[in-house]
C-alpha positions in Angstrom: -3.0 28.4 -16.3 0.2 26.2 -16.8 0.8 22.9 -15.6 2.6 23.8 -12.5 -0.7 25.8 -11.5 -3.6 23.0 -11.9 -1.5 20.8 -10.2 -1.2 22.7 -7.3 -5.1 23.9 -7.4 -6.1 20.6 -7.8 -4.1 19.3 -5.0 -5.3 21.6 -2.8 -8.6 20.5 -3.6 -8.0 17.1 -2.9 -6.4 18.4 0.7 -9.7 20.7 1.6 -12.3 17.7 1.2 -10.3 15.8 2.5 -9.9 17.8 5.6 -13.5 18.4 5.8 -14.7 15.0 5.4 -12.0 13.2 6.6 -13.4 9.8 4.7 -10.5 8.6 3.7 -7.5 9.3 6.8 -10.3 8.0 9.4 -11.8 5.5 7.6 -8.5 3.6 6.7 -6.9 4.5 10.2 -9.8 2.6 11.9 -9.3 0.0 9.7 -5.5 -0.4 10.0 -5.7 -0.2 14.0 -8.9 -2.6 14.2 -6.8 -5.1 12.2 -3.7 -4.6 14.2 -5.9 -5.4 17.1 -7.6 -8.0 16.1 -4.3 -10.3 14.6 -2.8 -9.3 18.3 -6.2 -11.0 19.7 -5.6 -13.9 17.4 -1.7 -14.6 17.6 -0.7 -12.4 21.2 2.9 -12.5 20.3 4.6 -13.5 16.7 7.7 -15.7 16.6 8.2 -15.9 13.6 9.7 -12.5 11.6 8.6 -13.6 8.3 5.3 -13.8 9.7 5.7 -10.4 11.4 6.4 -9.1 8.2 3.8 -10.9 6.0 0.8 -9.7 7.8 2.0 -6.2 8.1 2.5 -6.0 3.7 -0.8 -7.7 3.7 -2.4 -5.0 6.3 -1.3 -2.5 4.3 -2.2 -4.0 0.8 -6.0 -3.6 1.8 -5.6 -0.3 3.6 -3.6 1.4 0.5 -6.8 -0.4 -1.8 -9.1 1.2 0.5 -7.8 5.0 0.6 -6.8 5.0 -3.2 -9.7 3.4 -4.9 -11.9 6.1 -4.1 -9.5 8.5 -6.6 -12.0 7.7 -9.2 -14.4 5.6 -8.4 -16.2 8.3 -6.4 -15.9 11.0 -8.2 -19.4 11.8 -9.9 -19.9 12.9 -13.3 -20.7 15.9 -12.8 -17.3 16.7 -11.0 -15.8 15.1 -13.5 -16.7 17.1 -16.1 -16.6 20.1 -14.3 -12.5 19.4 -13.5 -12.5 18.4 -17.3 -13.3 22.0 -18.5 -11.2 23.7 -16.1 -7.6 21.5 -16.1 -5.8 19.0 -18.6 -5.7 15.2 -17.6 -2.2 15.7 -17.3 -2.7 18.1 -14.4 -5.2 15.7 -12.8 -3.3 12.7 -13.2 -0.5 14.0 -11.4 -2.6 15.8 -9.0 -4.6 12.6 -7.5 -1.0 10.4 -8.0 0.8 13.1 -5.3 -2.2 13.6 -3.0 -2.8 9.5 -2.8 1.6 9.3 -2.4 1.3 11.9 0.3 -1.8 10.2 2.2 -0.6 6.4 1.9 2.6 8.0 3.4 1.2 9.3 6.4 -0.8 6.4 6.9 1.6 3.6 6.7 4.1 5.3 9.0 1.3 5.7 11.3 0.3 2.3 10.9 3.6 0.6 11.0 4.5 2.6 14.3 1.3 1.1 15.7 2.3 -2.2 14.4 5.8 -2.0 16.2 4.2 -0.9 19.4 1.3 -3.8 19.5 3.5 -6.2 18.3 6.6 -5.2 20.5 9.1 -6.0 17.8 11.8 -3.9 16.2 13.3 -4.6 13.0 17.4 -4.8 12.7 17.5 -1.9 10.4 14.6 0.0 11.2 16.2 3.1 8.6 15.8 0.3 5.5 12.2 -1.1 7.1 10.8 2.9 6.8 12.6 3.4 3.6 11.0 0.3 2.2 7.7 0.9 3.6 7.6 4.5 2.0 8.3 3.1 -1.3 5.6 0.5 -0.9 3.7 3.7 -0.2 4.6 5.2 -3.7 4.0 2.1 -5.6 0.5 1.2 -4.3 -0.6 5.3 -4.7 0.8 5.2 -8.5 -0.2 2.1 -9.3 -4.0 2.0 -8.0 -4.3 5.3 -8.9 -4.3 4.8 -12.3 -6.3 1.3 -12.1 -8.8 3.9 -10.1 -9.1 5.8 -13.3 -9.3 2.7 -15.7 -12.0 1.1 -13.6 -14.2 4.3 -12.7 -14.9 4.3 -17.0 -16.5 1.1 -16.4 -20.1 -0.1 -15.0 -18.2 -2.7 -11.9 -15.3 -0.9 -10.8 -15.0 -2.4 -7.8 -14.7 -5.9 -9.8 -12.4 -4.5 -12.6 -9.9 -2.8 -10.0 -9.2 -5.9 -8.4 -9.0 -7.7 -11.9 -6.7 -5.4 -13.3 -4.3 -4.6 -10.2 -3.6 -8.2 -9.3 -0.8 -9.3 -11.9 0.5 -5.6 -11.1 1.1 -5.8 -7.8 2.2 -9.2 -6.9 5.6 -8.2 -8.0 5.8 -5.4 -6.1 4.6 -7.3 -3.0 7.4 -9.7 -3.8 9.8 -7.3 -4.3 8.7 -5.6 -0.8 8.7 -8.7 1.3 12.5 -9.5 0.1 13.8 -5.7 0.8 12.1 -5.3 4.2 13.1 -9.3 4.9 16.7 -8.1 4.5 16.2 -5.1 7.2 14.5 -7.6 9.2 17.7 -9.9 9.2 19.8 -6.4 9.5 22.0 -7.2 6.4 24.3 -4.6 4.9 22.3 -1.8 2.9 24.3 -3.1 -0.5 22.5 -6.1 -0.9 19.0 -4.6 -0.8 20.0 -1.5 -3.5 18.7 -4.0 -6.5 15.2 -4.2 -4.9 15.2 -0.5 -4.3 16.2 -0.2 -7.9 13.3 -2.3 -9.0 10.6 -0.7 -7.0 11.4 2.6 -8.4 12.0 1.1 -12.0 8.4 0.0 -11.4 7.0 3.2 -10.4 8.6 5.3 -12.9 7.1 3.1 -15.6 3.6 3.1 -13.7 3.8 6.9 -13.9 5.0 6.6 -17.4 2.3 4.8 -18.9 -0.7 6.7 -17.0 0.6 10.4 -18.6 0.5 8.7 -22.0 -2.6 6.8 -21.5 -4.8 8.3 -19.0 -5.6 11.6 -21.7 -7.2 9.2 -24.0 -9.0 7.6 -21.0 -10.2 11.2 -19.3 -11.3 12.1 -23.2 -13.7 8.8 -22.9 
């Protein structure tokens, strides 16, 4: 079976438990809309649009830990070594990188149209505020994704995944803050094409380094 192949199979896998468990879509969406609900509780309306925007990339920071930590982490062993007889880590890698892109994607648009409609607040440039939010999407899914991996060979995984993704995603929060401040502020799409650059720089080398790494991990 070529690489194409396992991918897909092993995507598809990921989409049937999902669909029969559901763990992971209604666990995080009653997370994401109990949060919402309480911070309207707590602040009723939100003057300020940096604020606005703030607790929105911290909502979703949690959410996106939540739904893609469980990549790896809950995989058993057995699992595990069944997948590893039956596709390359190549295959799987890519496989549980798409299937967490594709989920965080549903999610945060779901969760930033309930954020719009709680909040009542629009931003300027709500094209740029849904383009940023999708690539916030990518970069969490790739980036926890492999910490996932990393921290599932360990005995605390839990403790290791929020070691090791900290320094990593900072910048990316950074970077997501300024590009979404700027279609907040409704400024012209030119100025925000060097933070788009930089988020995608970012992910290609995430991706990068978890096909050349992650086969001597998955060997482990």
């Amino acid at each position: 079976m070529n690489l194409l192949s396992q991918v897909k199979h092993l995507i598809k896998k990921e989409l049937l438990l999902e669909w029969r468990s559901k763990y992971a879509l209604n666990g995080v969406l009653l997370y994401v809309v109990s949060t919402v609900f309480v911070c309207f509780l707590s602040f009723v309306s939100i003057d300020s649009k940096l604020t606005w925007n703030a607790l929105f990339w911290i909502i979703m920071l949690f959410a996106s830990i939540n739904a893609v930590s469980k990549s790896f982490l809950q995989e058993s062993r057995g699992r595990q070594l069944y997948i590893y007889t039956i596709a390359s880590p190549i295959a799987l890698i890519i496989s549980k990188t798409v299937y967490n892109v594709l989920l965080m994607s549903v999610l945060t648009l779901i969760a930033l149209g309930f954020y719009i409609l709680v909040f009542n607040y629009t931003p300027e440039d709500p094209g740029l505020y849904i383009l940023a939010t999708l690539l916030g999407s990518l970069s969490f899914s790739t980036i926890f994704t492999m910490i996932s991996a990393i921290a599932s060979k360990a005995g605390n995984g839990g403790m290791l995944m929020a070691i090791l993704s900290f320094p990593v995603i900072i910048p990316v929060l950074i970077v997501l803050v300024r590009l979404t401040k700027n279609a907040i502020d409704g400024l012209d799409r030119s100025v925000s094409w060097d933070e788009v650059g930089i988020l995608l720089l970012i992910n290609a080398l995430v991706t990068a380094v978890s096909l050349l790494l992650f086969p001597y991990l998955w060997r482990d």
